[in-house]
TORNU-222770 format. One record per residue: residue in one letter; x, y, z of N, C-alpha, C, CB in turn. Coordinates in Angstrom, 2 decimals. Glycine has a CB too. Layout:
N
REC   tivo      n.c1      n.c2      n.c3     ca.c1     ca.c2     ca.c3      c.c1      c.c2      c.c3     cb.c1     cb.c2     cb.c3
REC      A         X         Y         Z         X         Y         Z         X         Y         Z         X         Y         Z
...
***
This chain:
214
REC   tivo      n.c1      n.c2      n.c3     ca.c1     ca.c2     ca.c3      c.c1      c.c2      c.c3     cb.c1     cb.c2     cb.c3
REC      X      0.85     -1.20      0.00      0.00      0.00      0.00      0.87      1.24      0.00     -0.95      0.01      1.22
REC      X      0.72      2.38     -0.81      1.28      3.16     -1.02      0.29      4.21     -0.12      1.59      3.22     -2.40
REC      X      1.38      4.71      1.19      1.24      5.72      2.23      1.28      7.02      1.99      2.07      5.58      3.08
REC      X      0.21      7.81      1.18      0.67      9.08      1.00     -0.15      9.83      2.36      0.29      9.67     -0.65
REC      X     -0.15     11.36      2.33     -1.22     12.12      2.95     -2.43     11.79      3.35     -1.46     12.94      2.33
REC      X     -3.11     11.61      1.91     -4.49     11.33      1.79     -4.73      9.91      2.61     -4.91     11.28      0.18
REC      X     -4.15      8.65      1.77     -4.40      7.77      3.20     -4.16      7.88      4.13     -4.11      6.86      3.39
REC      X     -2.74      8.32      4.79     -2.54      8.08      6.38     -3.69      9.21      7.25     -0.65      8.49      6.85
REC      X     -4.62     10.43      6.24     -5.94     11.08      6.99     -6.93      9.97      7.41     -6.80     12.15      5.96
REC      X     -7.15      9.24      6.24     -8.32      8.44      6.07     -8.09      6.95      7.11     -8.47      8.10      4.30
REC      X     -7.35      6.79      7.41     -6.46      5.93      8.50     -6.65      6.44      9.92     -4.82      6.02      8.18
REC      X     -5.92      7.68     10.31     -6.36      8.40     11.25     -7.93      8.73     11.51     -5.70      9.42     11.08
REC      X     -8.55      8.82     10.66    -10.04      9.19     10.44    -10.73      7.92     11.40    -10.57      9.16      8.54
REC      X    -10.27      6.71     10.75    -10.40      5.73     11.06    -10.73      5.20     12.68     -9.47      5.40     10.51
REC      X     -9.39      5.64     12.86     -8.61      5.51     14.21     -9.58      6.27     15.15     -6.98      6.22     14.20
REC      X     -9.66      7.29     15.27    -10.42      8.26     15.94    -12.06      7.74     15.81    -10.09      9.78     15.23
REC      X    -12.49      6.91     14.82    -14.07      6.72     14.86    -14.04      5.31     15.63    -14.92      6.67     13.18
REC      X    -13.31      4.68     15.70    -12.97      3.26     16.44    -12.77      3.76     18.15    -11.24      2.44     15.68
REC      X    -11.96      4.80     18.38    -11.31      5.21     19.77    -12.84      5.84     20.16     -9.70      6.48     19.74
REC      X    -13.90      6.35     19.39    -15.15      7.08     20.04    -15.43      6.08     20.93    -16.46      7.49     19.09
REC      X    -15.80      4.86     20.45    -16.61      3.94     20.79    -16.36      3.18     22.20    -16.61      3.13     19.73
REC      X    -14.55      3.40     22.52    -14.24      2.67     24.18    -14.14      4.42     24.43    -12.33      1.26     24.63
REC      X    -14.97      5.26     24.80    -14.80      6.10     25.37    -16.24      6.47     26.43    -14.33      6.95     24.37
REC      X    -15.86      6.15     27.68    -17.14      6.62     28.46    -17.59      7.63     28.82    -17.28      6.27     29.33
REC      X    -16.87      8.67     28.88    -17.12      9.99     28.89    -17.84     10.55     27.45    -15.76     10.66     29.21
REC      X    -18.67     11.54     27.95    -19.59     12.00     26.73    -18.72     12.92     25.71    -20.97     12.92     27.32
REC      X    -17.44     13.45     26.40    -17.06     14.89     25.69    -15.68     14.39     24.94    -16.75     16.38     26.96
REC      X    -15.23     13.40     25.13    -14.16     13.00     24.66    -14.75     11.79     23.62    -13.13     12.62     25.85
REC      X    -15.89     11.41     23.56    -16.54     10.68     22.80    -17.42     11.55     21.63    -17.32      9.85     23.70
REC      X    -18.03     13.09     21.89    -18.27     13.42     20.82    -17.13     14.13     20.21    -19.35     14.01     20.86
REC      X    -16.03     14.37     21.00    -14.88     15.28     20.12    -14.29     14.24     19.31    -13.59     16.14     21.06
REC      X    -14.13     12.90     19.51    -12.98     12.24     18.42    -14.37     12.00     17.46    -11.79     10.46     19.02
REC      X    -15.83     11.57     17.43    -16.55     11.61     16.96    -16.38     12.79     15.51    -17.33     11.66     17.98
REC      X    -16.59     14.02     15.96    -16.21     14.90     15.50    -15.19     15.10     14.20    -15.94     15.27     16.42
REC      X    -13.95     14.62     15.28    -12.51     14.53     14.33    -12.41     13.88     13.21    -11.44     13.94     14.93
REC      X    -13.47     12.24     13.64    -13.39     11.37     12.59    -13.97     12.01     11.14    -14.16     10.10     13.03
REC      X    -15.40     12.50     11.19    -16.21     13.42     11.01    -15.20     14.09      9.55    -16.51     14.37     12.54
REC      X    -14.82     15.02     10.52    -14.05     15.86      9.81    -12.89     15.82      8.78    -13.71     16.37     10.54
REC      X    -12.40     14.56      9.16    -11.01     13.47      8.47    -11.87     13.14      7.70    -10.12     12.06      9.32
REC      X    -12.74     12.69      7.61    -13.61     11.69      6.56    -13.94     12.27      5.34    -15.00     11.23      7.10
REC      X    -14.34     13.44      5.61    -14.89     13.82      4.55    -13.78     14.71      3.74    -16.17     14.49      4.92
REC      X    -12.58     15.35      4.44    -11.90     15.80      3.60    -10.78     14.54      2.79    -11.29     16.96      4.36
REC      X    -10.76     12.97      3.23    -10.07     11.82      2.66    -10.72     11.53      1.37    -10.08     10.58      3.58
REC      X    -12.20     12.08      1.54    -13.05     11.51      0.60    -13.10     12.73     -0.74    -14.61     11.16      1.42
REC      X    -12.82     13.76     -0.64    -12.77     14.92     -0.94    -11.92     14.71     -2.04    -12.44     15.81      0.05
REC      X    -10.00     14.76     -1.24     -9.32     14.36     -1.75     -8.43     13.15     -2.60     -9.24     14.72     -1.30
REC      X     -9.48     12.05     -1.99     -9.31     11.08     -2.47    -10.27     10.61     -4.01     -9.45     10.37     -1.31
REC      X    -11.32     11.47     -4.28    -11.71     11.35     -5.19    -11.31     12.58     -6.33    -12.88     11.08     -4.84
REC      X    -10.41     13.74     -6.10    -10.27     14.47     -6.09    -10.54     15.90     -6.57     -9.83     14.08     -6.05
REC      X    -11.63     16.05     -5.64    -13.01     17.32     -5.84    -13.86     16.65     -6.67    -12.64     18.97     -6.68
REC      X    -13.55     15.42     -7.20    -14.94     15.21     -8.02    -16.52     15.05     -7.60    -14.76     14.08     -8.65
REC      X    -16.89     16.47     -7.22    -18.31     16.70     -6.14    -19.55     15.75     -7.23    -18.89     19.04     -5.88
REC      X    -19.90     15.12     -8.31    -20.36     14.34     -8.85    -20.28     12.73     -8.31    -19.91     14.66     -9.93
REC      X    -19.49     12.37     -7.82    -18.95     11.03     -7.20    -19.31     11.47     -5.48    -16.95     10.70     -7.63
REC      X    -18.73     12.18     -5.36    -18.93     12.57     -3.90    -20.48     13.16     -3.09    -17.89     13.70     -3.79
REC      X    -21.27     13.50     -4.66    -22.89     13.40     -3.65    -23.50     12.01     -3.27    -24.27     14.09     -4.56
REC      X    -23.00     11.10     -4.30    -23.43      9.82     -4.23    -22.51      8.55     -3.39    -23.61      9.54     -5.65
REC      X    -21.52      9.38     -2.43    -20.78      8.15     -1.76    -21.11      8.40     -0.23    -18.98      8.11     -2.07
REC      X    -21.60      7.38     -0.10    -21.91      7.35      1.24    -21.38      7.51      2.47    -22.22      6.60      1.35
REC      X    -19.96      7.03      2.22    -19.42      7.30      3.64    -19.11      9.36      3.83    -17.60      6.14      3.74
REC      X    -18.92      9.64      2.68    -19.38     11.51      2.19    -20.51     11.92      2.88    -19.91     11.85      0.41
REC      X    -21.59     10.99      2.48    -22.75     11.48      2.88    -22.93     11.40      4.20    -23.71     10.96      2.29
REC      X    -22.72     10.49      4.95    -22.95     10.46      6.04    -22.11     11.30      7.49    -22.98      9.27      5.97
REC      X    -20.88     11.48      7.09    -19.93     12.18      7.62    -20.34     14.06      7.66    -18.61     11.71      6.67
REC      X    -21.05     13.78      6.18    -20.91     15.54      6.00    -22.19     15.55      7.04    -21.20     16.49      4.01
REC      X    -23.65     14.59      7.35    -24.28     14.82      7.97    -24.39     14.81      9.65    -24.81     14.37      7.40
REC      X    -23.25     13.79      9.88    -22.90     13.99     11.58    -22.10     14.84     11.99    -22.34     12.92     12.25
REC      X    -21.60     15.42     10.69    -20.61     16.49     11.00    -21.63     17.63     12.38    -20.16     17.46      9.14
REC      X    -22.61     18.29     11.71    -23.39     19.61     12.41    -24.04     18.87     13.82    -24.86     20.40     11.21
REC      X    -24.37     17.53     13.82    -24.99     16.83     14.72    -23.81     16.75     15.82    -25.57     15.46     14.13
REC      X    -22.63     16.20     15.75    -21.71     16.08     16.62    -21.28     17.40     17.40    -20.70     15.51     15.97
REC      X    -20.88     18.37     16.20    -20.60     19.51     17.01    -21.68     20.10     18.12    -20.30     20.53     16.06
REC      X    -22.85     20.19     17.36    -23.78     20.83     18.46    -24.11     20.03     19.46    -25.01     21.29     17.98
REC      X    -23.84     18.36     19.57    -23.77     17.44     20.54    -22.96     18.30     21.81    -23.00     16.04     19.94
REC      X    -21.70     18.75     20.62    -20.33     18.70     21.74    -20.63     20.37     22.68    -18.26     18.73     20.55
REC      X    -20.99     20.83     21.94    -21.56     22.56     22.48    -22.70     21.97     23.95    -22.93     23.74     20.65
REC      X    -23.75     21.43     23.57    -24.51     21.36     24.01    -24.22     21.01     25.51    -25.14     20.77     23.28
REC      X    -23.34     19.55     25.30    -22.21     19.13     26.52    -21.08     19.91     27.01    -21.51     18.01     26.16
REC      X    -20.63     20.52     26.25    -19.91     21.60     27.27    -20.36     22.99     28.22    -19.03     22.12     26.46
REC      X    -21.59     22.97     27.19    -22.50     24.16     28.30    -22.91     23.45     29.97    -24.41     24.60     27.37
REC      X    -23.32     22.11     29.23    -23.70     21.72     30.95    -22.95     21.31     31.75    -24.54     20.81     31.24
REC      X    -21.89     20.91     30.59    -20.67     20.79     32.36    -20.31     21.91     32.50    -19.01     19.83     32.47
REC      X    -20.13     23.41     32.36    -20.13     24.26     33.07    -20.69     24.79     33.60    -19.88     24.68     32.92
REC      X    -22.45     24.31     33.48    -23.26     24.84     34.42    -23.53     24.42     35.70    -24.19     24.92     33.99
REC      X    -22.69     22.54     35.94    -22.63     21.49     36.66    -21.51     21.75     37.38    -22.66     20.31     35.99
REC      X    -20.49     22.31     36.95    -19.39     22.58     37.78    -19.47     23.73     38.21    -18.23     22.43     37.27
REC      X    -20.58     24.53     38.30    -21.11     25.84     38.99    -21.72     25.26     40.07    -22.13     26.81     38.16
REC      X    -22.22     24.10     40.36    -23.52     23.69     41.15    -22.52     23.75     42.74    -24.39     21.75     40.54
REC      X    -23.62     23.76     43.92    -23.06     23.94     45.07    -24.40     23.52     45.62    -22.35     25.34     45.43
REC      X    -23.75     23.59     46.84    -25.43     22.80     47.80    -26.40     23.78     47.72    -25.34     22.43     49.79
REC      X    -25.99     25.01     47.59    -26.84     26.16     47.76    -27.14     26.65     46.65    -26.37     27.12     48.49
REC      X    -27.12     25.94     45.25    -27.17     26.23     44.04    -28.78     26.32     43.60    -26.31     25.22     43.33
REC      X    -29.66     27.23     43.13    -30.77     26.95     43.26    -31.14     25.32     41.85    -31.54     28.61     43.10
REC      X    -32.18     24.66     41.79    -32.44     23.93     40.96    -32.80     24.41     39.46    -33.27     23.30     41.53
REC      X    -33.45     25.44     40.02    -34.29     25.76     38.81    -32.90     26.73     37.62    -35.97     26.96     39.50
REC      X    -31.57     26.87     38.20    -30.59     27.51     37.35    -30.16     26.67     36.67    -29.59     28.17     37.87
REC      X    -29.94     25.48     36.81    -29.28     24.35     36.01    -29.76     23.09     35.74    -28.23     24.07     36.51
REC      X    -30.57     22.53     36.64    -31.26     21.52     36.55    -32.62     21.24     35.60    -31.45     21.40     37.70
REC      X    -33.53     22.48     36.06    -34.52     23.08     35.24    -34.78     22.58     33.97    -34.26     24.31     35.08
REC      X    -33.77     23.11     32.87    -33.90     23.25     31.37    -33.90     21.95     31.31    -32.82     24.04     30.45
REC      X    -33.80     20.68     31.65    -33.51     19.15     31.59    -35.02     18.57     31.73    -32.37     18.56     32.93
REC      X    -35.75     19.50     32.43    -37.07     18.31     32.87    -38.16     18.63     31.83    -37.88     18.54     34.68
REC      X    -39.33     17.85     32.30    -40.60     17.89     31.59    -41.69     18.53     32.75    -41.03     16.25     31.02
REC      X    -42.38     19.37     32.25    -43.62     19.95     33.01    -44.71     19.20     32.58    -43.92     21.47     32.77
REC      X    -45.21     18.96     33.76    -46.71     18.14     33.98    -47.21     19.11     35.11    -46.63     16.22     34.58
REC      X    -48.88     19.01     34.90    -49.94     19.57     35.52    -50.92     18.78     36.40    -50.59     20.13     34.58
REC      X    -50.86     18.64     37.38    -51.31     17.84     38.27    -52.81     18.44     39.04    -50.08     17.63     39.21
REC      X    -53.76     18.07     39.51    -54.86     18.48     39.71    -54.37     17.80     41.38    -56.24     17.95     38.59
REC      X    -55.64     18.68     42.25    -55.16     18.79     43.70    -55.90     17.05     44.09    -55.98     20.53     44.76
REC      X    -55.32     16.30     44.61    -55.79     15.07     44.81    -55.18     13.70     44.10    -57.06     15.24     44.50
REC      X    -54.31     14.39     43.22    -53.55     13.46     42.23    -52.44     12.67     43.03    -52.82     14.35     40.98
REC      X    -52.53     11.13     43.19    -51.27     10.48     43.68    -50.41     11.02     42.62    -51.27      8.81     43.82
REC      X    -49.03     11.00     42.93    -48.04     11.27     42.47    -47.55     10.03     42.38    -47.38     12.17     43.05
REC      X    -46.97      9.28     43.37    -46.66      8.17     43.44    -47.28      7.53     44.91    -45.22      8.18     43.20
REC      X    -47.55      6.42     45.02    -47.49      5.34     46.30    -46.30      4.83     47.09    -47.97      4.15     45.87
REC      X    -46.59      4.30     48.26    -45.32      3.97     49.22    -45.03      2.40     48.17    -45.83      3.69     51.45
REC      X    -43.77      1.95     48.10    -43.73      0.41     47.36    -43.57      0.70     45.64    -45.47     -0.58     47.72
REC      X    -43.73      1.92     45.27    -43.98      1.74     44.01    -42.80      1.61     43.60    -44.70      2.64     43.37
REC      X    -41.83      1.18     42.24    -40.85      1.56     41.37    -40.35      3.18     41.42    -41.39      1.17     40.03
REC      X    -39.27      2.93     41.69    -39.14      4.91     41.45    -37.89      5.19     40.45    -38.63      5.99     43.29
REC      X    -38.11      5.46     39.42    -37.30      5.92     38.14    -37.47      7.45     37.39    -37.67      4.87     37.05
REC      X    -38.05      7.96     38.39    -38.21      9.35     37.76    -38.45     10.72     39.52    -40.08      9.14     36.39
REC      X    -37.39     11.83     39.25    -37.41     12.76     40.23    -38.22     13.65     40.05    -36.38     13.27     40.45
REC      X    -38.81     14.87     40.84    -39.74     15.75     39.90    -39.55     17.09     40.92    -41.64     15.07     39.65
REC      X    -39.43     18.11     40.45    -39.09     19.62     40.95    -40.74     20.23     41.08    -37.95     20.65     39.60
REC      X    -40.60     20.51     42.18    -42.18     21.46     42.71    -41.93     22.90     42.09    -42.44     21.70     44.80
REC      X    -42.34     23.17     40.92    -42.74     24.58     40.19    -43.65     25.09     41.06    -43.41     24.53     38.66
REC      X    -44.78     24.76     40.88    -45.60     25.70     42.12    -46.91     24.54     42.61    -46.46     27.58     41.30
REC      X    -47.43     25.10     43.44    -48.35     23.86     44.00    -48.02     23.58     46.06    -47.66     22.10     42.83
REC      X    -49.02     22.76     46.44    -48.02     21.62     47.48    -48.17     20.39     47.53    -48.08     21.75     48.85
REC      X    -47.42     19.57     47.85    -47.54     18.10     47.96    -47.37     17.76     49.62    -46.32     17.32     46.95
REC      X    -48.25     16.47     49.67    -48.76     16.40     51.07    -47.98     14.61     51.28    -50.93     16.63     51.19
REC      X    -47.03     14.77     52.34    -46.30     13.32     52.33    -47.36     12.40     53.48    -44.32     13.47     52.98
REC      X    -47.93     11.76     52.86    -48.84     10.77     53.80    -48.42     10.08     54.74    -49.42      9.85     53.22
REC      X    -49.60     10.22     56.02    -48.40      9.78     57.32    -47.55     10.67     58.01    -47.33      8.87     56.84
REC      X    -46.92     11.32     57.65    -45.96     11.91     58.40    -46.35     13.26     58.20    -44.54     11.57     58.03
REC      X    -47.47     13.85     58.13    -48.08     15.03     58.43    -46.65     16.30     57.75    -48.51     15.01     60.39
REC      X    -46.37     16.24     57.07    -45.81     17.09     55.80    -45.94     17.71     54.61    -45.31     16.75     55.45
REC      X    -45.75     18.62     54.13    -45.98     19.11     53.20    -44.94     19.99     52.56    -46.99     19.56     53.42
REC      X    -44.32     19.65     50.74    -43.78     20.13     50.11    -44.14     21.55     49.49    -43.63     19.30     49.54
REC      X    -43.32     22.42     49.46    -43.69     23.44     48.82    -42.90     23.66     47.25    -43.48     24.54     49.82
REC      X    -43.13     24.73     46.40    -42.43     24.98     45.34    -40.80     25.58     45.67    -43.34     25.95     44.54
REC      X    -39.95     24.60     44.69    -38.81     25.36     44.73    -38.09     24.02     45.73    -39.02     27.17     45.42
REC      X    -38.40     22.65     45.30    -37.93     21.71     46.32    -37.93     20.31     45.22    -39.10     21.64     47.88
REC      X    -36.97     19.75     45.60    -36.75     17.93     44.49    -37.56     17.64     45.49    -34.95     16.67     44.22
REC      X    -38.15     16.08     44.70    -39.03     15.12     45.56    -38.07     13.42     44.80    -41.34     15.41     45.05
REC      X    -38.40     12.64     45.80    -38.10     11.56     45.16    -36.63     11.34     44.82    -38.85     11.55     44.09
REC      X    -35.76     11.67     45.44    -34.44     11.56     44.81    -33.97      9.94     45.81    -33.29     13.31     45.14
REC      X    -33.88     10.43     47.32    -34.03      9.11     47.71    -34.47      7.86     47.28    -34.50      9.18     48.41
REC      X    -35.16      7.47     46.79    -35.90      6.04     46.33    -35.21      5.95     44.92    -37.83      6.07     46.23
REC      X    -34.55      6.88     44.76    -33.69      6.93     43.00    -32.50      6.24     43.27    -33.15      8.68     42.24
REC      X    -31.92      6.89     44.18    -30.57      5.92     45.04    -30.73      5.02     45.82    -29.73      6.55     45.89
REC      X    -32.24      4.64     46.29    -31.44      3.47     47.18    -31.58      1.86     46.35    -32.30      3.37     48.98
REC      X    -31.21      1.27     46.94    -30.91     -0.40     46.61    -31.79     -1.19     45.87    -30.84     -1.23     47.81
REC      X    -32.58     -0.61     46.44    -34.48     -1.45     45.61    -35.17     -0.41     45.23    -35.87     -2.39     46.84
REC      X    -34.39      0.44     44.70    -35.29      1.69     44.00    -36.83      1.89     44.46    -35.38      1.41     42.33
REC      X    -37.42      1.61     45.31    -38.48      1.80     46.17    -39.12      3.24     46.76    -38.07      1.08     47.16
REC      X    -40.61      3.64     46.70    -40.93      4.52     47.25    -41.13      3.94     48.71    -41.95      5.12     46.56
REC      X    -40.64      5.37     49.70    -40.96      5.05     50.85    -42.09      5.76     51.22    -39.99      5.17     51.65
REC      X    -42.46      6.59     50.84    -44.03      7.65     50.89    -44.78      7.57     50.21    -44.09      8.94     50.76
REC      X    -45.92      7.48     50.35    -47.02      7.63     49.50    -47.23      9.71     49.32    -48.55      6.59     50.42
REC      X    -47.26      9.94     48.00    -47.03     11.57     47.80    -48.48     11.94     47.21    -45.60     12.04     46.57
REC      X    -48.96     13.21     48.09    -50.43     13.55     46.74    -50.43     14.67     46.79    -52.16     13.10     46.91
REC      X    -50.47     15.24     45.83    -50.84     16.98     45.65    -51.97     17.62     46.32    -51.18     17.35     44.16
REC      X    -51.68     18.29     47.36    -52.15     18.84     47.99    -53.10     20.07     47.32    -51.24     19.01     48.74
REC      X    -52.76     20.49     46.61    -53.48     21.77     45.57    -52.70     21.41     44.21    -53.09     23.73     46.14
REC      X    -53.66     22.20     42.93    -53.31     21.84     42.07    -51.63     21.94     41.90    -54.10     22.40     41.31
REC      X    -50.96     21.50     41.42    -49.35     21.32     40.97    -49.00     21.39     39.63    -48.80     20.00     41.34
REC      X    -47.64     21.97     39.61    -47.19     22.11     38.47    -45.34     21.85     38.64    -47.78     23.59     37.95
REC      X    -45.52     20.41     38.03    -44.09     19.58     38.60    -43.18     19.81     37.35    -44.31     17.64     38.98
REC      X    -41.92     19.38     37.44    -41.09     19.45     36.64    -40.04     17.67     36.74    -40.36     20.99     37.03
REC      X    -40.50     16.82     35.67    -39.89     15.47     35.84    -39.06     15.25     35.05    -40.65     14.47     35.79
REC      X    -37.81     14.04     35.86    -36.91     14.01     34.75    -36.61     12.53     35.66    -35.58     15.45     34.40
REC      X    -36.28     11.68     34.46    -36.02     10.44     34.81    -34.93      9.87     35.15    -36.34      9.88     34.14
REC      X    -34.70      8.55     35.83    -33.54      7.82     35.98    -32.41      8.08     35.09    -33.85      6.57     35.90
REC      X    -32.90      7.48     33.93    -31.84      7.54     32.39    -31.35      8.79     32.32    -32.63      7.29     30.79
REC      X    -31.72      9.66     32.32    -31.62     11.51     31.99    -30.51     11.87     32.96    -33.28     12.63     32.45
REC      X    -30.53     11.49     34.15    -30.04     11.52     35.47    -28.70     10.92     35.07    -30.95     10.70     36.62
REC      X    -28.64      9.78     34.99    -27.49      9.09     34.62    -26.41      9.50     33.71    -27.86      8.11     34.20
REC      X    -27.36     10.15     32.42    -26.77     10.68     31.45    -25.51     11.82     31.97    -27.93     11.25     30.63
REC      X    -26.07     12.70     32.44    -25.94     13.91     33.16    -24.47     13.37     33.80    -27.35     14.32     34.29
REC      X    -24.80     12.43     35.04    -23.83     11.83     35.34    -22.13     12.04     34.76    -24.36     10.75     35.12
REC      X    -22.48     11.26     33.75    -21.72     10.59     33.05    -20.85     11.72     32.16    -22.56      9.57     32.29
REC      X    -21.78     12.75     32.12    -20.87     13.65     31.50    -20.03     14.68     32.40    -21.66     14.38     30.56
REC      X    -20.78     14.65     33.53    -19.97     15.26     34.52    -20.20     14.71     36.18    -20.30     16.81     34.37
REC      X    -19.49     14.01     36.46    -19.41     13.38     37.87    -20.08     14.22     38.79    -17.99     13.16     38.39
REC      X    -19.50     15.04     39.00    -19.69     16.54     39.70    -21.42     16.47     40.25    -19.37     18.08     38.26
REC      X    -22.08     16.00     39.33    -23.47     16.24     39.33    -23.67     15.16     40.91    -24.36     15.68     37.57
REC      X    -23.03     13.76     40.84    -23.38     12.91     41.57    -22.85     13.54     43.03    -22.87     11.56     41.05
REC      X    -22.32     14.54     43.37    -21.98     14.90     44.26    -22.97     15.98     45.35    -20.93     15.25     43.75
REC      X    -23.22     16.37     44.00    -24.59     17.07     44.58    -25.74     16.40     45.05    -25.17     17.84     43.67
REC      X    -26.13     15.34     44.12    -27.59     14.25     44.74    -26.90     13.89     46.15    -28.02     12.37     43.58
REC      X    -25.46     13.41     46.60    -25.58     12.80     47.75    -25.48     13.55     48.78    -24.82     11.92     47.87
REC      X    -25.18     15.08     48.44    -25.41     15.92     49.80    -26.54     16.02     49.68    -24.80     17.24     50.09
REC      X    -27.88     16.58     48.72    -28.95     16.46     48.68    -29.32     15.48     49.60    -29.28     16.35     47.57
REC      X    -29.32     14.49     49.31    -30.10     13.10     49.72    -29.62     12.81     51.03    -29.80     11.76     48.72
REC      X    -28.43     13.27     51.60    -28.14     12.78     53.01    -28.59     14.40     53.76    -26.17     12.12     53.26
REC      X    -28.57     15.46     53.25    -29.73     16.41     54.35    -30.82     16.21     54.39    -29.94     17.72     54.23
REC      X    -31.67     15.26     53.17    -33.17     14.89     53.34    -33.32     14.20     54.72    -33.72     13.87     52.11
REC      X    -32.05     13.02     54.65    -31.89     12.24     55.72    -32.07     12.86     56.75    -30.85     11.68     55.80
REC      X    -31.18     13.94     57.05    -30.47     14.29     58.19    -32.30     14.92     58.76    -28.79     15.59     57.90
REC      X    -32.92     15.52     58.25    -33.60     16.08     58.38    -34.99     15.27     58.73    -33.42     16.80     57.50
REC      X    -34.91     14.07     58.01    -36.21     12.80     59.18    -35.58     12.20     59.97    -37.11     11.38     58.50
REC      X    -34.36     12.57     60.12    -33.35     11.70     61.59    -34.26     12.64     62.49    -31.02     12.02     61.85
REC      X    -34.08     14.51     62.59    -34.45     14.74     63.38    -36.20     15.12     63.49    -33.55     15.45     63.60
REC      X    -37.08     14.80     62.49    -38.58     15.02     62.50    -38.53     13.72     63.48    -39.59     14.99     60.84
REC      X    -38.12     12.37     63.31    -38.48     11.51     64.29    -38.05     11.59     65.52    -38.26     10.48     63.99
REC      X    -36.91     12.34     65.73    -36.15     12.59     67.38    -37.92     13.53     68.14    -33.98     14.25     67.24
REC      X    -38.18     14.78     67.12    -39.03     15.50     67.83    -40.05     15.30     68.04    -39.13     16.34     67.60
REC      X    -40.37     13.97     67.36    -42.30     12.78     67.41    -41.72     12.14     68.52    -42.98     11.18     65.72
REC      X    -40.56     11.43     68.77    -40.52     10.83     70.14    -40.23     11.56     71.56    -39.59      9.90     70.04
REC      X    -39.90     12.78     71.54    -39.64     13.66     72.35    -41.22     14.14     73.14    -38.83     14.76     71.49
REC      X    -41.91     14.51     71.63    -43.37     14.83     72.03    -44.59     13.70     72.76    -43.93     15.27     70.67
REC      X    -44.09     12.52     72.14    -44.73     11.29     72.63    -44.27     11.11     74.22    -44.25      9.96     71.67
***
């Protein structure tokens, strides 16, 4: 095989679309994505050379020139949120970064949300409304996660039965979504577990002050 320019691009091109694929991180997976992308179509370019007649009709052309705009704005898209994720702090409000990720649903006052026992694969942000935690004489207001606990623990399990107290207007985002997030920036998982261990900390002491009163 004769090694000029043009092949050792289309080689490298190669290389880089093979290396996407053992890559677990999201941002180093759409940038060689990208690269390949970009190698590809100028191997194909030059390798046919400018003949744009051959090159509307070759596929690996075609397809390259089309993940080309898809990858990049992949890669934009992911770098905005890990810098909005590596802004986050315990005191970070939800609705600055978390927000733009969920789905709004409209809940009528009386609506289970979920049951104690149920599957729990999805978190949901109180926009406005209240939710009433059954049993334990509580109530959520707007501007608060629900459900993150039963997301982390072991048997993914609800431990409350939840109902909207007045009409609601939630904001949900699921397991998978969550994970995603993850994955592109660790950072995020740091936040759910201070989250989730002041929820704790905080029915450690609602039950100290039910047995105090008892």
């Amino acid at each position: 095989m004769h090694f000029d320019i043009i092949t050792v691009t289309g080689l490298v091109a190669g290389t880089f679309y093979l290396a996407s694929h053992y890559m677990r991180r999201m941002v180093p997976l759409r940038a060689l994505s990208l690269c390949s992308n970009v190698l590809f179509i100028i191997y194909a370019v030059f390798h046919l050379e400018f003949d744009w007649a051959k090159l509307a009709v070759l596929p690996e052309f075609l397809l390259n020139t089309i993940l080309l705009p898809v990858n990049a704005r992949r890669l934009l898209e992911i770098l905005r949120l890990t810098k909005e994720i590596e802004q986050v702090t315990e005191k970070s409000p939800v609705s600055e970064w978390l927000l733009p990720h969920m789905h709004m649903h409209k809940h009528k006052a009386g609506h289970v949300l979920f049951h104690e026992g149920d599957e729990a694969d999805e978190i949901y942000y109180v926009g406005s409304g209240t939710l009433r935690l059954e049993g334990v004489g509580v109530t959520i207001g707007p501007d608060n996660l629900i459900g993150e606990i039963a997301l982390f623990s072991p048997d993914k399990k609800r431990t409350l039965t939840i109902v909207c107290e007045t009409d609601c207007e939630l904001y949900m985002m699921t397991d998978e979504q969550i994970y995603q997030l993850y994955y592109q920036n660790p950072k995020l998982g740091f936040y759910f577990m201070r989250l989730v261990v002041a929820r704790l900390l905080a029915d450690v002491q609602r039950h100290k002050a039910a047995a105090q009163v008892a």
